[in-house]
C-alpha positions as CSV (number, residue, x, y, z in Angstrom):
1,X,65.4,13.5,-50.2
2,X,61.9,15.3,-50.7
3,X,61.9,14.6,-54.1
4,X,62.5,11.2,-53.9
5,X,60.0,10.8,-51.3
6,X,57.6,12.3,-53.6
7,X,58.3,10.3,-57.0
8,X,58.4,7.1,-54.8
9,X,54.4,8.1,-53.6
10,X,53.4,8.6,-57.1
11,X,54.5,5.0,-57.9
12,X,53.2,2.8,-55.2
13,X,53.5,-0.2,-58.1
14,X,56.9,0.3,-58.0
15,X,58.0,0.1,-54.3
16,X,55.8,-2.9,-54.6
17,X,57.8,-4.3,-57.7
18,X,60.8,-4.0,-55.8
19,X,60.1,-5.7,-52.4
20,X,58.7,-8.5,-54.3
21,X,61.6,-8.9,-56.7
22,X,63.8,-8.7,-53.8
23,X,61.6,-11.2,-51.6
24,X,61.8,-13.7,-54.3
25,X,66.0,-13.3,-54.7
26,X,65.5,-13.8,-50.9
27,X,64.1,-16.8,-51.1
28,X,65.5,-18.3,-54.2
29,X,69.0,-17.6,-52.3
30,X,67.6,-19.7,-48.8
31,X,66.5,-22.6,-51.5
32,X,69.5,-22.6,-53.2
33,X,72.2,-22.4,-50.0
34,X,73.2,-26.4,-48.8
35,X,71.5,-26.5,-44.8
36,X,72.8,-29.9,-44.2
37,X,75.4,-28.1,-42.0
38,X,72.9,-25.7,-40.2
39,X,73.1,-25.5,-36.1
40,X,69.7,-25.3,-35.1
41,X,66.6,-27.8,-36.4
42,X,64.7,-24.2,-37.4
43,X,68.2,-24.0,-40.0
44,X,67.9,-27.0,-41.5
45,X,63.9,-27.4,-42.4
46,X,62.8,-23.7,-43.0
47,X,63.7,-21.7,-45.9
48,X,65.0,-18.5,-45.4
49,X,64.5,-19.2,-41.7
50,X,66.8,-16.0,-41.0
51,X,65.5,-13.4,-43.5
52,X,61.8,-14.4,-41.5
53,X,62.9,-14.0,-38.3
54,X,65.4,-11.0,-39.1
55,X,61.4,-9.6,-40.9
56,X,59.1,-10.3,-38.0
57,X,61.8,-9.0,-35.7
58,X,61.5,-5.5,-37.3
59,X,58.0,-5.7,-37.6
60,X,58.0,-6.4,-33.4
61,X,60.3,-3.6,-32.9
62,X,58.0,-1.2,-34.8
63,X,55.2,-1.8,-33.0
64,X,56.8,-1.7,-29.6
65,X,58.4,1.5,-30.5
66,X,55.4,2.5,-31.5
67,X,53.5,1.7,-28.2
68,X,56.5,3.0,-26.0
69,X,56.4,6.3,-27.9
70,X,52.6,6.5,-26.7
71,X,53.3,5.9,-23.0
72,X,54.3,9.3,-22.7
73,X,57.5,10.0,-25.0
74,X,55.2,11.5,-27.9
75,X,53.9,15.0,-27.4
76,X,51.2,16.6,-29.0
77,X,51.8,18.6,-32.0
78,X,51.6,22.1,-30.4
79,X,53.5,21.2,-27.4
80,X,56.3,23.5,-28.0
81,X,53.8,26.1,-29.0
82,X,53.3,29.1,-26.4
């Protein structure tokens, strides 16, 4: 897992190859799917209306996560350290 860690750091141009690609398949695939039968108004006029919301929702849940972990769950790095 190290290594791969490692060989993906070295090529930032390919992680960023590969969400693009995959963001475009995305959205090709929301174009592409017939929303004449979708439940809410958000269904029927945006594309890819779930792959955004299923997005930002990861994006909120990172930073509250984030901001919960600094309300006093985190400990310093030498905590354990006596």
């Amino acid at each position: 897992m190290k290594e791969m860690i490692e060989y993906l750091k070295k090529r930032p141009q390919l992680i960023t190859t590969c969400v693009m690609l995959t963001g475009l398949a995305i959205l090709l695939w929301s174009l592409s799917v017939d929303t004449a039968h979708g439940h809410s108004w958000l269904e029927r006029h945006i594309p890819g209306f779930w792959s955004l919301f299923g997005i930002i929702s990861c994006i909120v849940l990172i930073f509250v996560a984030r901001w919960f972990s600094s309300t006093g769950i985190e400990r310093e790095e030498d905590y354990y350290d006596d």
